[in-house]
Structure formats: C-alpha cells, structure tokens
C-alpha positions in Angstrom: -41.7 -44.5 -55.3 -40.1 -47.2 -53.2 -37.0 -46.6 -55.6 -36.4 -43.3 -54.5 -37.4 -43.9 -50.7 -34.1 -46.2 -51.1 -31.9 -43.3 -52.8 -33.1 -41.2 -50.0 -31.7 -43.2 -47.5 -28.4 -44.4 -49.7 -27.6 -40.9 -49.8 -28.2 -39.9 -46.3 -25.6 -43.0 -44.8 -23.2 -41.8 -47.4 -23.5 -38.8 -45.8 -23.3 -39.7 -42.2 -20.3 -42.1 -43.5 -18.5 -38.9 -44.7 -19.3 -36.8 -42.2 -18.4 -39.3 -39.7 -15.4 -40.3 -41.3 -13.4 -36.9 -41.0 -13.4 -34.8 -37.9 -11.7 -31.6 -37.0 -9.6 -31.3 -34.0 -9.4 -27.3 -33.2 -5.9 -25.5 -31.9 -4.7 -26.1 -28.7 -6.7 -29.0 -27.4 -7.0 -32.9 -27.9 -9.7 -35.6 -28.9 -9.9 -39.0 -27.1 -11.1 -41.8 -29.4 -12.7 -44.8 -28.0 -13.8 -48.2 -30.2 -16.9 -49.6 -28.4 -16.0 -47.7 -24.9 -12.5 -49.0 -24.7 -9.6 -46.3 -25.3 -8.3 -46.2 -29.0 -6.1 -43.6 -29.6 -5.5 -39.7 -29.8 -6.3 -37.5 -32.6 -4.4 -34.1 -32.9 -5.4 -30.1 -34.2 -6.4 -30.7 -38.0 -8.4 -32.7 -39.9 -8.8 -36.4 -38.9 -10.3 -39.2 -40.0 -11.9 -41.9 -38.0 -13.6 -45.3 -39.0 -17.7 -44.4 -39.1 -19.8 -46.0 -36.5 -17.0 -47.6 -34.9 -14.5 -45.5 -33.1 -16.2 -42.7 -31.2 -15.0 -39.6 -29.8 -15.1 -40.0 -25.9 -14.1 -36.2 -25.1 -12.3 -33.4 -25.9 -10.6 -30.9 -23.7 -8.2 -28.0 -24.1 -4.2 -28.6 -23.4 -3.5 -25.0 -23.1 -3.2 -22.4 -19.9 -6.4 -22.7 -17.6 -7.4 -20.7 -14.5 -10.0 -20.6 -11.7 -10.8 -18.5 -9.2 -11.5 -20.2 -5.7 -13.3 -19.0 -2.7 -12.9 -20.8 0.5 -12.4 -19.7 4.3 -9.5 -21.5 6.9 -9.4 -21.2 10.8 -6.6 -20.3 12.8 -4.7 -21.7 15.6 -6.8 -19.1 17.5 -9.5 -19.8 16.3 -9.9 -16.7 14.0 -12.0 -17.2 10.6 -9.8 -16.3 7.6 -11.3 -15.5 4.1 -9.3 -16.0 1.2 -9.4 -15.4 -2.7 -7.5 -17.4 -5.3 -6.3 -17.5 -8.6 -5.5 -20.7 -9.8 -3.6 -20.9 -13.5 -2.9 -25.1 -14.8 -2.1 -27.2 -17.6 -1.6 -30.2 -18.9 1.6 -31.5 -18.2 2.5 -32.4 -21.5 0.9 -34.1 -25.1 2.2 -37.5 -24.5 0.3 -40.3 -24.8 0.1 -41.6 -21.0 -0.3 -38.0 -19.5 -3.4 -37.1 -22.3 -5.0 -40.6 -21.5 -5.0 -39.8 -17.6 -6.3 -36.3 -18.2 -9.2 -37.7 -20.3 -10.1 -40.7 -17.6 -9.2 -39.7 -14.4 -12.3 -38.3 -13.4 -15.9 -38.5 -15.0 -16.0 -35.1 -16.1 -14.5 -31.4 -16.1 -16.4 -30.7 -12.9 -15.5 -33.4 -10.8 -11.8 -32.7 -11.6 -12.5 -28.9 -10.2 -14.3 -30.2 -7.6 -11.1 -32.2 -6.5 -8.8 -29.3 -7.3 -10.8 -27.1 -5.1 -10.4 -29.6 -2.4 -7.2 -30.1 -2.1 -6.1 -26.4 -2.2 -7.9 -25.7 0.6 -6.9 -28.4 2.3 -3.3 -27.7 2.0 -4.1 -23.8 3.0 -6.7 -24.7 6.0 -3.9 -27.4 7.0 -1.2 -24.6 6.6 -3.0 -21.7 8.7 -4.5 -24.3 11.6 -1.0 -23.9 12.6 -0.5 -20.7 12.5 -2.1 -17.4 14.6 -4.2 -14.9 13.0 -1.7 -12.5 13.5 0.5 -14.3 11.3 -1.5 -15.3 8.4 -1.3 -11.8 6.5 2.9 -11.9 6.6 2.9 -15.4 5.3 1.1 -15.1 2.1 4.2 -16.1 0.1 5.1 -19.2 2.4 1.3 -20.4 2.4 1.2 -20.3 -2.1 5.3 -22.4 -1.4 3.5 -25.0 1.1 0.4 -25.5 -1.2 2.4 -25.6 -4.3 4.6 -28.2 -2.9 1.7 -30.2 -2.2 -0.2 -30.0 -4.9 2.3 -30.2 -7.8 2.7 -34.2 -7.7 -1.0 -34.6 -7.0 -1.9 -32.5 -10.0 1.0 -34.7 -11.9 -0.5 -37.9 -11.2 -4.2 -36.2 -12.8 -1.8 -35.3 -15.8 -2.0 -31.4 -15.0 0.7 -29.4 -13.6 0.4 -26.1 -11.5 1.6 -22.8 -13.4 0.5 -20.4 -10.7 -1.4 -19.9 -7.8 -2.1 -16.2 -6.7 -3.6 -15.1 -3.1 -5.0 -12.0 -3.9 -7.7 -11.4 -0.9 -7.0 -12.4 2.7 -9.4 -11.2 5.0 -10.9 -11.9 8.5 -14.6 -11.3 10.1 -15.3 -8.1 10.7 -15.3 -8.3 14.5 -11.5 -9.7 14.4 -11.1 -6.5 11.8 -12.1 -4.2 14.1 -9.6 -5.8 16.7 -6.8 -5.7 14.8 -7.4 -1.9 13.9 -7.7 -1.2 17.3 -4.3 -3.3 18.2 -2.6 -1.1 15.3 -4.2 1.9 16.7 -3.0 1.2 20.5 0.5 0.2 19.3 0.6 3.4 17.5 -0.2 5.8 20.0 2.2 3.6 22.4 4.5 4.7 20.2 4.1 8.3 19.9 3.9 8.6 23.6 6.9 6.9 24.0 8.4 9.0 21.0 6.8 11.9 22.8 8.5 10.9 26.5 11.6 10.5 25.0 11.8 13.4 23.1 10.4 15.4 26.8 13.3 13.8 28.6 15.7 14.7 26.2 14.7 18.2 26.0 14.3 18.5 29.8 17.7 16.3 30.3 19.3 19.3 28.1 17.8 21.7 30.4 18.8 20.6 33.1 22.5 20.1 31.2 22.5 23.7 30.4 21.4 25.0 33.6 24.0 22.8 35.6 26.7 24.3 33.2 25.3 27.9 33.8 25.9 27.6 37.4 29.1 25.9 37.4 30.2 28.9 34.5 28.4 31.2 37.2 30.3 30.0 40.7 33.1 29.4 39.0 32.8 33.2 37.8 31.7 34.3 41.3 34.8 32.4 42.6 37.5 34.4 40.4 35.2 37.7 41.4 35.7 36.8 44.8 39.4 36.0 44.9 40.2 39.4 42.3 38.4 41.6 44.9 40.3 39.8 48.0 43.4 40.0 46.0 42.8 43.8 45.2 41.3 44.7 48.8 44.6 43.2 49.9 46.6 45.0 47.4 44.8 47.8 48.7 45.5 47.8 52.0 48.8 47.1 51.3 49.5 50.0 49.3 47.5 52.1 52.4 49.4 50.9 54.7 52.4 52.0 52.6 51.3 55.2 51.9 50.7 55.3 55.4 54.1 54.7 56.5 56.2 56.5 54.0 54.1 59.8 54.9 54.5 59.2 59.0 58.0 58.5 58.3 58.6 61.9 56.6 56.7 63.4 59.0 59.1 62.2 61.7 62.2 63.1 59.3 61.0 66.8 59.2 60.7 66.4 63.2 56.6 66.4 62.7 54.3 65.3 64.6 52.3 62.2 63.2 49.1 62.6 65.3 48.6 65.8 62.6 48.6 63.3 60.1 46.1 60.9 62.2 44.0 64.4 63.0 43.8 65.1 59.4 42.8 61.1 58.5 39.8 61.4 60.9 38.4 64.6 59.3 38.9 63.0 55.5 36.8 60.2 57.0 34.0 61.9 58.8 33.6 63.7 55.3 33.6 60.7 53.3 30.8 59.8 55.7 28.7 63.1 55.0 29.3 62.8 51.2 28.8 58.9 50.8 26.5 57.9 53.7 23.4 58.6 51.4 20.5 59.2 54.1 22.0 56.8 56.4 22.8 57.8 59.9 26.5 56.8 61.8 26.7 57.9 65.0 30.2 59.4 65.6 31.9 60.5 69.3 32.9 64.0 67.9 34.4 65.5 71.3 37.7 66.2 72.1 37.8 62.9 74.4 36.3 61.3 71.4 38.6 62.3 69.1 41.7 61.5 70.9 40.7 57.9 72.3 40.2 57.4 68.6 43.4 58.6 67.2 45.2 57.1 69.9 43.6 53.5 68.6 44.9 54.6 65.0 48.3 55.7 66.8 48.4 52.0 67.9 47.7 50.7 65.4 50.0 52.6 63.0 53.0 51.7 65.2 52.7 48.0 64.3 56.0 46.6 62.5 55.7 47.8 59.2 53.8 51.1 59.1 55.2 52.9 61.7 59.0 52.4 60.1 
C-alpha cells in the first residue's frame, strides 16, 4: 500500500516537473522570468522551457497596440469648468531587453501604470487650458493633443511605452456656461443680420436717393432746354411778326395806303381771338371810338420804331 502511496506521488512531481518545465508564451505579448525574485530573463511567443521550481514567471503583459478611454474635467483661465473625453492608443516601445524589463518593473501592477497615465494626461491638458479662456478651448483641440503629446512621449519612454495616438473626442462645458455661449452665438448672429439688414436698407435707400437726384437733374436740365427752345421760338416769333409787320405797312405805304387800316384791321383780329379763345373768361376791352384810336395810336408808335416801320 505504502508502495503505491510512493508511485502516487513519483508520478505527480514528474508531472509538475513537466508541466513546469515547458510553458507557452501566446502572440503578441512577453513573459518576465525571475529565479528566487530577482530578474532572469525573457521568454518569447512559443513554447519555452524553464528550470522547475526555480525560475518563475513574474508577469506577462501584451507588447501590442493598447487603448483607454479617459474622463477627466480642466478649468479655465476664467474659471469655466471644461469636460473632456479621450482616447488614448500606446505600446511598447520596442522588444529589447532594457525597454521589456522597465515595462515589467516600473510599477507594481497594470493599474498603477493607468493610474499614472491618467495623471499625467490631465495634467498636461489642465496645465494647457489654465492658460487659456473658455472661449478658446473648443478652437484649440489640435494644439492641446500637440502640447500633451510633447509631454508625455519621453515620460511614457522612460516607462518603456510610447504614445501612438491620443484623440479628443468630447469637449464640453456645464450647462450654465452652455447656455451662455448659445446665447453669445445667438446675439452675434442677430447683430449680424441687423447690420446685414442696415446695410442692405442704406444701400437700397442710398440708390433711391441716387436715382431721384438723377431724375431731377435729367428733369431741370430738360425744363432748362424747354425753357430756352420756347424763348428762342417766342423770339423767333416775334421776330418774324414784327417782319410781317413791316413788309405789309411798307406795301401799304408803296401803294400810297394808309397803315392805320392795317392797325384797324389787327385790333378786330384780336378782339376775335379774345371771343374765340378767352374760354369763359372775362377781358374788359375800351371798345369806343376814343378807345379804339388811343389804342391804335399806341400800336402806330410802336410800329414806327427802327425796324418795323421801314
């Protein structure tokens, strides 16, 4: 019985000796061995084999592409609360020795190194946006990820990791400095239609007032030329009147006439020009013989001026 009690446990360290004795490193990632605590070496993806009982595996970790999303809020120069969402993409900077060993013993665990990872992005973005307004902060996404990265890429080196990417995709405020800002896009917006609207009313009334100052220049200047044509043909008129005039007395005078029949027959051509054209409207006339002659004596007068009377 004792006999196979001692098989038993033969067989079952042969197996622990086998099993410990080869181990299988997966794709992609790393395994840290350690003799008695202290580093050893580094075994890669495959099958490796390791001295039983002796060397230990201390940790394994991936060495490919790794992301994480943070949450974490900054403050202003103005004292405005900013909210902002990132996506953080690392790796390992490389598989040598000296960069895996500083990966696997920089910090304790996996969590601690996110912890510090955290903490110094949002360092470098609350350092960043304490000097900036609030106003600001949403034009200067892409200088914010260029500061941080710039920060953090010899930090990260000296952890063995390197930054791949870093991504802001949400930047928000509260809701009360929201609301503000809506309101300061709404106000500058209807500034500017009203001042689109006042110059498009001055324009439109500046071309009225164009067009109606060239209308009456086009009209005086029109009303000038009327006015000089009908001087120019009332003179042209009288001119040829005064011709007629004279040419008719002087034949009267040749043919031994006399020219106070011509006069007499004038002053009856008028007084019927006044009965057919006076339409309604009363002229008072002297129409006695006195009358008549004191008038064509005034005509006689004035018909014996230089230049109608011959």
């Amino acid at each position: 019985m004792s006999f196979l009690i001692v098989l038993g446990l033969v067989a079952l360290v042969a197996l622990m000796i086998v099993f410990g004795t080869f181990v299988t490193v997966q794709q992609g990632t790393v395994a840290i061995i350690t003799i008695f605590g202290r580093y050893s070496r580094i075994l890669r993806p495959g099958l490796n084999v390791k001295i039983p009982f002796i060397e230990a595996i201390y940790r394994r970790f991936s060495v490919q592409n790794r992301s994480a999303e943070l949450a974490f809020q900054a403050i202003t120069q103005d004292q405005a609360n900013v909210h902002f969402k990132a996506l953080l993409v690392y790796a390992v900077l490389d598989t040598q020795e000296e960069t895996l060993k500083n990966v696997a013993f920089k910090f304790e665990s996996e969590a601690q190194f996110m912890v510090a990872l955290t903490r110094t992005i949002e360092g470098s973005v609350r350092g960043f946006v304490a000097t900036k307004k609030q106003y600001e902060i949403l034009s200067l996404r892409n200088e914010i990820v260029h500061d941080v990265k710039n920060q953090l890429d010899q930090v990260l080196e000296s952890w063995g990791y390197h930054l791949i990417d870093l991504q802001l995709n949400d930047v928000t405020f509260d809701d009360a400095i929201t609301r503000s800002m809506a309101q300061v896009v709404a106000s500058a917006n209807l500034k500017a239609a009203a001042e689109n609207e006042g110059q498009a009313l001055l324009i439109t009334k500046t071309k009225a007032a164009e067009a109606e100052g060239n209308a009456v220049k086009i009209s005086a200047e029109a009303e000038r030329i009327a006015a000089q044509l009908r001087g120019q043909g009332m003179a042209l008129f009288r001119k040829e009147v005064a011709k007629g005039m004279a040419d008719a007395a002087q034949q009267m005078q040749t043919q031994n006439l006399d020219a106070s029949f011509l006069l007499f027959s004038m002053w009856t051509e008028a007084i019927k020009n006044f009965a057919e054209a006076g339409e309604g409207n009363t002229i008072f006339l002297d129409g006695s013989p006195e009358g008549m002659e004191r008038v064509l004596k005034q005509i006689m007068v004035h018909t014996q001026r230089p230049g109608l009377g011959g």
